[in-house]
C-alpha positions in Angstrom: 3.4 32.0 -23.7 3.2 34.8 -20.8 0.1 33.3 -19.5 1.6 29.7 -19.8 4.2 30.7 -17.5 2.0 32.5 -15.3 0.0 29.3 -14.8 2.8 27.4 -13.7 4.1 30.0 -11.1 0.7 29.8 -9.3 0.4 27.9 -5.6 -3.3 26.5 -6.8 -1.4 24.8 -10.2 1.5 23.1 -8.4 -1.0 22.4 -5.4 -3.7 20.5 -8.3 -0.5 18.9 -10.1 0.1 17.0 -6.6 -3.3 15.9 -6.0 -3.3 14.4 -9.6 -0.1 13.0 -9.3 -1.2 11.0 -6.3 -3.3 8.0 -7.9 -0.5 8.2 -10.5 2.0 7.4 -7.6 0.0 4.5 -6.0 0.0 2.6 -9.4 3.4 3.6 -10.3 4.6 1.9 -7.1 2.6 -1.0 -7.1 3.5 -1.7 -10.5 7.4 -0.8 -9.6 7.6 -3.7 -6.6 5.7 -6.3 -9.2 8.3 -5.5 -11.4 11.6 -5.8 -9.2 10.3 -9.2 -8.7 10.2 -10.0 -12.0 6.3 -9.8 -12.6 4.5 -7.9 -15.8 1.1 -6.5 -13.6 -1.1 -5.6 -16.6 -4.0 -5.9 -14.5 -3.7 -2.3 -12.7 -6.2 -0.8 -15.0 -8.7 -3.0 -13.7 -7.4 -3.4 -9.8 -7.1 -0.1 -9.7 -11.1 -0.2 -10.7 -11.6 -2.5 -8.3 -10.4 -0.7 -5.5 -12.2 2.5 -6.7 -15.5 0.8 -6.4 -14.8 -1.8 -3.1 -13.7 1.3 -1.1 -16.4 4.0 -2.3 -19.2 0.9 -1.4 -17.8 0.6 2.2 -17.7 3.6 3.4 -21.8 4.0 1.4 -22.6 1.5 3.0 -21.8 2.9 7.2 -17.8 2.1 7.2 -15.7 4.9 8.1 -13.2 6.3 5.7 -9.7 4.3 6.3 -11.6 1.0 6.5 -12.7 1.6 2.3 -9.2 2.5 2.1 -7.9 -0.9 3.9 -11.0 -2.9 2.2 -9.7 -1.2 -1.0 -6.1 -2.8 -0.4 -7.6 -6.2 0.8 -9.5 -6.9 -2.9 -6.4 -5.4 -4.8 -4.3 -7.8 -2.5 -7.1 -10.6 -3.6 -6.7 -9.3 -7.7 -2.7 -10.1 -7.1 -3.0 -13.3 -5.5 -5.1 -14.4 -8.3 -2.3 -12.7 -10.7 0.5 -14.5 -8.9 -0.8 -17.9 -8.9 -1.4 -17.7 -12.4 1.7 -16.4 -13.6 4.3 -17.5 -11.2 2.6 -20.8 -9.9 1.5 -22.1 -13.1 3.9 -20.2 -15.4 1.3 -18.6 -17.7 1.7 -15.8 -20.0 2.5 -12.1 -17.7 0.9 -10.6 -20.5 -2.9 -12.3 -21.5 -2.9 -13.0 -17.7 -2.4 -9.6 -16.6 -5.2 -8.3 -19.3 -7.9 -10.6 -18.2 -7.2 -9.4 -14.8 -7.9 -6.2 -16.2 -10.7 -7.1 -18.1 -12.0 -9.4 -15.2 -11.2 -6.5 -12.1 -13.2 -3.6 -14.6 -16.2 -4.9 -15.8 -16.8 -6.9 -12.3 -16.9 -3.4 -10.7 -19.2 -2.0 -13.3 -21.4 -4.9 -13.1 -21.5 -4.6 -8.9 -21.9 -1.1 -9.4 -24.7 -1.6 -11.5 -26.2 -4.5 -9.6 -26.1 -2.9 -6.3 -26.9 0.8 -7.4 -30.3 1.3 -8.9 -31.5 4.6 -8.5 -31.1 7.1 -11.1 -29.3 9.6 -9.9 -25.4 8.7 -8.9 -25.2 8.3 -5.2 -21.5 10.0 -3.2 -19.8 10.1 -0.1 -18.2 12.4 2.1 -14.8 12.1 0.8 -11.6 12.4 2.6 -10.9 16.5 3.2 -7.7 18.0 2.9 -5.3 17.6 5.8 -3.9 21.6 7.4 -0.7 21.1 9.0 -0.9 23.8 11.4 2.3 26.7 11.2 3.7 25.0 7.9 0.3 25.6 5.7 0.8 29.3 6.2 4.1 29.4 4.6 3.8 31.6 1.6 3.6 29.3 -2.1 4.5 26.0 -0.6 2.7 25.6 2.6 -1.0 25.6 0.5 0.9 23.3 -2.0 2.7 20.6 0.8 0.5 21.2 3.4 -2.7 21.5 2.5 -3.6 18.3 1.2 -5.4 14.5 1.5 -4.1 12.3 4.2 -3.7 10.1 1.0 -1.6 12.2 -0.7 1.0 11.8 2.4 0.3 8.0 2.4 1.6 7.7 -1.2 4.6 9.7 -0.3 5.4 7.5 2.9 4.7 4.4 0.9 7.4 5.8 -1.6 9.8 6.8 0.4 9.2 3.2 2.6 9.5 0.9 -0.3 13.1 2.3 -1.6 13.9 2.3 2.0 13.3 -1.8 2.0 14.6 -1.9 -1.8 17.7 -1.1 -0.9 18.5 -1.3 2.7 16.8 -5.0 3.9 17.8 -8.0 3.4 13.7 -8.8 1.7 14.4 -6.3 -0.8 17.5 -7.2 -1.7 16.2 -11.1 -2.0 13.6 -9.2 -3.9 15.6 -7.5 -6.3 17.6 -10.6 -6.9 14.6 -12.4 -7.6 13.9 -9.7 -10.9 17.7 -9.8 -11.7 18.1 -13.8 -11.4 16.0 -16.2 -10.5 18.7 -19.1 -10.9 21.0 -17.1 -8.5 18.5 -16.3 -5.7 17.3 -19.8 -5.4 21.3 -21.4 -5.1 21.0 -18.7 -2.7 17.9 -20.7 -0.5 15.9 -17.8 -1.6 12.0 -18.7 -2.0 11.4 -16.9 -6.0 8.0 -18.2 -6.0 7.2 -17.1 -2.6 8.8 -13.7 -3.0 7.2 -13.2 -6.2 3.8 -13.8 -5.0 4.2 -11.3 -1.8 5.6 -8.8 -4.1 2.3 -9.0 -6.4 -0.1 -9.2 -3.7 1.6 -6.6 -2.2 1.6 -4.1 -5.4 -1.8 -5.0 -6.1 -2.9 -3.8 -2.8 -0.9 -0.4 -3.5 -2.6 0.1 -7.0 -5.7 -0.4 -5.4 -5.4 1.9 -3.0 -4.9 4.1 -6.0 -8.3 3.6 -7.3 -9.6 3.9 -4.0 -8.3 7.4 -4.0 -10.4 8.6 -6.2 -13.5 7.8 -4.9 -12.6 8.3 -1.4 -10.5 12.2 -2.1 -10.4 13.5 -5.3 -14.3 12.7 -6.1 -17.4 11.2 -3.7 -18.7 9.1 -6.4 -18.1 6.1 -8.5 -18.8 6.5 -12.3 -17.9 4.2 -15.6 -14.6 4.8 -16.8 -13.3 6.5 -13.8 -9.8 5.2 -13.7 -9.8 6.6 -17.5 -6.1 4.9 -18.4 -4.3 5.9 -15.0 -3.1 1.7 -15.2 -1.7 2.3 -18.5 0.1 5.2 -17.5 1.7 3.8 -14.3 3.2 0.8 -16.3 5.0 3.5 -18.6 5.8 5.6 -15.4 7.8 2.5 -14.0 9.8 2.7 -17.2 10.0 6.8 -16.7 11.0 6.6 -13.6 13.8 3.4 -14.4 12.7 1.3 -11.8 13.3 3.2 -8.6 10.5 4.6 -6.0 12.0 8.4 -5.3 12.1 8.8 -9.3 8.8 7.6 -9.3 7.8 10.3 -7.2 9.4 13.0 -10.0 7.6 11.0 -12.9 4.4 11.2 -11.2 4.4 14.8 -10.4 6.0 15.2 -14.0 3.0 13.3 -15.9 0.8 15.4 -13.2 1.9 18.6 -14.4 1.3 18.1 -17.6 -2.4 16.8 -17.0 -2.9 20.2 -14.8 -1.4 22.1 -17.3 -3.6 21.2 -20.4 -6.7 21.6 -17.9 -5.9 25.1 -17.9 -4.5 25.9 -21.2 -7.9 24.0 -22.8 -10.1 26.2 -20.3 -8.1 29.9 -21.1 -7.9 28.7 -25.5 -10.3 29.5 -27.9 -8.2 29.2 -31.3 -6.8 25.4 -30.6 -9.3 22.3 -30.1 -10.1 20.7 -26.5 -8.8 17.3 -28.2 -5.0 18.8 -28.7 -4.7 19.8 -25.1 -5.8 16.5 -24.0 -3.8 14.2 -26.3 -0.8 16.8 -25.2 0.4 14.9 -21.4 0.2 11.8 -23.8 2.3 13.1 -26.3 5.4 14.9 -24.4 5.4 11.4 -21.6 5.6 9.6 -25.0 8.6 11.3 -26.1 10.0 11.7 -22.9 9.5 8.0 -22.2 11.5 7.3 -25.6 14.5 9.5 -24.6 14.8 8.0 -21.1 14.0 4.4 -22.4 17.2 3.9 -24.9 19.4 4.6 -21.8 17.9 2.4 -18.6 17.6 -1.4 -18.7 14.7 -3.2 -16.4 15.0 -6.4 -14.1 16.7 -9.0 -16.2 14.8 -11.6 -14.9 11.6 -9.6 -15.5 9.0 -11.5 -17.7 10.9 -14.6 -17.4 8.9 -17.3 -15.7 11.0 -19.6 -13.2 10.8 -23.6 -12.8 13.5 -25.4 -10.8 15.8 -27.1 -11.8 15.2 -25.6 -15.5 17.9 -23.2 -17.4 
């Protein structure tokens, strides 16, 4: 138990917990502005591929870093339009939809992948390096933790922090948030729900697959099968975790984070316990915590509820 604690009180743990946390958080908030508008994305797992793969291919094939990251966004945006259409447009089921998304966004990537890459050995990239904000990374425990990190890590951040701003303090995000509430009420109001659904997916999609696009382009140089490895599935119960707001999802990312850190080290520093117990144990204690907070927030009302005109 000592060494547990001694794990946790190091600058390197809390400093990994927020690079992990950071893929977690570009999900989390793409999902979270789907959501608000009323929209079940169950396609991140696979946009989230997508962008992985679209962004590690640009910048291997001459692009420089930012443009994967924006070519990342643009396919994501592309996955959400189709998303949108589908499920808003022509009213079809949020749930099959958003899994053939998934289905459709991961194998396509492997396929490309496979298709483009033939040589043996896994090709990589010089990935994004961490960021030294001069002064504040010398600060003893939290400057190597804060400020010593990927430019991407402070992009998820900003886009939290920017999305509650327009949540709650613009007139689009309230129109947005009335859209997810009721979709009756914001249309006697003149407000567009299809359109504002749609520019909430495409937007979130992009977001998510910036996500993905973080892992090729920071926290690895390579793109390999399974690489997401269940982030999507996660983010959807974050959303949950975190009842629907963007600064909580920062907490439930870092949360889920901590976790995945901590059963890294516990599962290197164990010899008495199996590898599979340490990684079944983030699963397990989000599932539980998920459960506790779950019986006590409610989600958009109008979420999963397709909207036609006219119709009550």
């Amino acid at each position: 138990m000592s060494s547990t604690f001694d794990v946790v009180l190091t600058a390197s743990f809390w400093a990994a917990t927020l690079r992990i946390s950071a893929p977690l958080l570009f999900g989390t908030i793409g999902e979270l502005i789907c959501e608000r508008a009323g929209v079940l994305n169950l396609g991140i797992e696979g946009i989230m591929t997508a962008g992985a793969l679209s962004g590690w291919l640009t910048v291997y094939y001459g692009a420089d870093l930012w443009t994967g990251v924006g070519v990342a966004a643009l396919v994501g945006a592309a996955f959400g339009l189709l998303h949108g259409v589908l499920t808003v447009s022509l009213g079809l089921s949020q749930h099959v939809t958003g899994i053939g998304i998934s289905l459709l966004g991961t194998s396509l990537s492997y396929f490309s992948f496979r298709l483009l890459i033939t040589s043996t050995a896994t090709p990589t990239i010089k990935p994004f390096s961490a960021v030294r904000v001069p002064f504040l990374a010398d600060l003893p425990i939290i400057g190597p933790v804060l400020f010593e990190q990927s430019p991407l890590l402070y992009l998820a951040l900003a886009l939290a922090i920017t999305v509650a701003y327009v949540l709650y303090r613009t007139p689009f995000g309230l129109a947005l948030r009335m859209v997810g509430e009721n979709a009756m009420a914001a249309d006697a109001q003149g407000v567009s729900v299809t359109g504002v659904r749609i520019a909430a997916v495409i937007v979130g999609s992009a977001i998510m697959a910036i996500g993905g696009a973080f892992l090729t382009l920071s926290a690895f140089n390579a793109f390999f099968v399974n690489l997401v490895n269940g982030r999507g599935w996660i983010c959807v119960a974050l959303v949950v975790f975190s009842s629907w707001n963007p600064i909580r999802a920062i907490l439930a990312s870092v949360f889920f984070a901590a976790l995945e850190a901590l059963q890294i080290r516990l599962q290197q520093g164990s010899g008495v316990l199996p590898y599979q117990f340490f990684l079944m144990l983030p699963y397990l204690v989000s599932i539980i915590a998920l459960i506790a907070v779950a019986r006590r927030v409610a989600g958009p009302q109008s979420l999963m509820v397709p909207f036609r005109r006219g119709e009550r």
